[in-house]
Every structure is written in C-alpha cells, then in structure tokens.
C-alpha positions as CSV (number, residue, x, y, z in Angstrom):
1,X,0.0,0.0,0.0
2,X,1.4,3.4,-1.1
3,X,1.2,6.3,1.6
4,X,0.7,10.0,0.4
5,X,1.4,12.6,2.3
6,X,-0.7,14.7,0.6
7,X,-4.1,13.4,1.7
8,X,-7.6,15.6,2.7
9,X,-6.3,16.2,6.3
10,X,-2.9,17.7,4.8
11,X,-4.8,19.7,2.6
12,X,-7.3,20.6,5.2
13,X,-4.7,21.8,7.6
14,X,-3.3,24.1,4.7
15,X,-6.4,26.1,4.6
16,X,-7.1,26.3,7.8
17,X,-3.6,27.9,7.4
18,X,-5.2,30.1,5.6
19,X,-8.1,30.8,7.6
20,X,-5.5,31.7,10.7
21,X,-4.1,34.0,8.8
22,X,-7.9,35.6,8.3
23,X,-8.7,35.2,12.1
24,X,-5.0,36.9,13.0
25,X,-5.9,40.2,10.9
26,X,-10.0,40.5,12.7
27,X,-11.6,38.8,9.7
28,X,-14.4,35.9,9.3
29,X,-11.7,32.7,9.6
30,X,-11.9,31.6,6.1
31,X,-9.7,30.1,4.2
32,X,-9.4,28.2,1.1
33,X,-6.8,26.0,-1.2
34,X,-7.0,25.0,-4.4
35,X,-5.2,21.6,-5.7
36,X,-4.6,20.1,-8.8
37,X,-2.5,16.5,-9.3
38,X,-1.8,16.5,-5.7
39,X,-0.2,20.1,-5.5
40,X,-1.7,23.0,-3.6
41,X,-1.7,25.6,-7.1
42,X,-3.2,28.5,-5.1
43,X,-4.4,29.7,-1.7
44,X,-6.3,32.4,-0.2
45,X,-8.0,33.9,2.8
46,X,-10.7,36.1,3.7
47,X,-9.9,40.1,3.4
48,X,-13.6,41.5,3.3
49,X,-12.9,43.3,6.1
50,X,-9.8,45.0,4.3
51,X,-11.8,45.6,1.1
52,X,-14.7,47.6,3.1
53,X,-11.8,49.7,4.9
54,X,-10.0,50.4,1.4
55,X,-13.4,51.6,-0.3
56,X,-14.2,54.1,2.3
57,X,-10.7,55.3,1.9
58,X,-10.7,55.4,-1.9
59,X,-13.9,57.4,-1.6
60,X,-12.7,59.5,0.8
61,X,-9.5,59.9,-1.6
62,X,-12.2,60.7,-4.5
63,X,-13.8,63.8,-2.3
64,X,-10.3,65.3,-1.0
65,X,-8.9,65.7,-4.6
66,X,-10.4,67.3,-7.6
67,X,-11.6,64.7,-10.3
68,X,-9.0,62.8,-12.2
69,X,-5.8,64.1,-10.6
70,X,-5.8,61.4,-7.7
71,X,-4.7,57.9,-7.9
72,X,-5.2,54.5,-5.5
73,X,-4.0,50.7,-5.8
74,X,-4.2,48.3,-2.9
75,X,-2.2,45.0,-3.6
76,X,-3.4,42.0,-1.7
77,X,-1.1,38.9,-1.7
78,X,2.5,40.8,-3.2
79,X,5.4,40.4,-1.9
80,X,7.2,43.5,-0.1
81,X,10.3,43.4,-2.6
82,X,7.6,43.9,-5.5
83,X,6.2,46.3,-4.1
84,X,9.1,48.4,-3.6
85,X,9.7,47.8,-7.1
86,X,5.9,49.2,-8.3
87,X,6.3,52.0,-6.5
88,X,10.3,53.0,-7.0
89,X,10.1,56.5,-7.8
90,X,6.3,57.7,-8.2
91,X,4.1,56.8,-5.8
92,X,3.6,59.9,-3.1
93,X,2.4,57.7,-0.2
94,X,2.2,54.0,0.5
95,X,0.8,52.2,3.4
96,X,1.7,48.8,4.5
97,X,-2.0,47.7,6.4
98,X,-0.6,44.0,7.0
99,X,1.7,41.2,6.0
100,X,1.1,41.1,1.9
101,X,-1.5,43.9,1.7
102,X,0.0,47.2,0.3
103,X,-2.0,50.6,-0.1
104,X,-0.8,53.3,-2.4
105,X,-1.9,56.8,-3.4
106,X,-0.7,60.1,-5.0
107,X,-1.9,62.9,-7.2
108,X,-1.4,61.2,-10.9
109,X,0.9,64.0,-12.4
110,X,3.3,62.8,-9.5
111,X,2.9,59.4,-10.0
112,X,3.5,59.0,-13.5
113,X,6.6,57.0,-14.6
114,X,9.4,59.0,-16.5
C-alpha cells in the first residue's frame, strides 16, 4: 500500500492555514486552497474586512482631490520586494495595512513613470 502525504487532512490543515491567517488580521476565519495533481496551485483567505476599509478610503480619496488628478491601488497577496519595485520613484504615499496587503496613493501627475 502506497502512503501520500498529501491526503484531505494535509490539505485541510493548509487552509485552515489560511483561515489563521484571516482570524490573525479581525476577519471571518476563512480560508481556502486550491489543488490540482496532488499540488496546492493557489491559496487564499478572507480580506472583506480590508476591502470595506479600502473603499471608504478610496472614496474619501475621490472627495479630498479634484476629479482625475488622484490615484489609488491596494495590492493584496504581493510580496514587499515587489512592491518596492511598483512603487520606486512615483508613488507619493504607500501604506503597508498588514503582512502582503499594500495601499498606495498620489496625485497622478506625480505618479507618473518618466
């Protein structure tokens, strides 16, 4: 009989990995992996609670600058080293709001690459 070490439970306990993650940064405790041929090809948690917070800051962005001069991009899931490379040079402002979720904003004539 041939063991795998890549049964349900060890896929299980991989996205409740995930769903840690969620629970660590005061969201619902969901998480989720996908698998194909035996290999995890993508995982995720729940953000929700980060996507509400970054629409009431985009709109606030939207009313504090006059229409089409102002610019926003949250990144979920990156990496800090590329997101020091995105924003190398133009971006005015950045906030890091947790491990792998990046907000950035500027005025677009300051943030356009030269």
């Amino acid at each position: 009989m041939e063991i795998n070490p890549f049964d349900d439970t060890y896929f299980m306990t991989e996205a409740l990995k995930e769903a840690q993650k969620a629970y660590d940064k005061d969201e619902v405790p969901v998480g989720a992996v996908i698998v194909c041929k035996n290999q995890i090809i993508a995982r995720s948690h729940n953000f929700s609670e980060t996507l509400k917070l970054l629409r009431i800051r985009g709109k606030a962005m939207q009313d504090a600058v006059p229409k089409g001069e102002g610019g926003m991009i949250a990144i979920l899931g990156s990496t800090t080293e590329l997101i020091e490379k995105i924003q190398k040079g133009w971006v005015d402002f950045d906030v890091t709001l947790a491990d792998g979720e990046y907000l950035m904003n500027g005025l677009v004539r300051s943030s356009k690459r030269e």
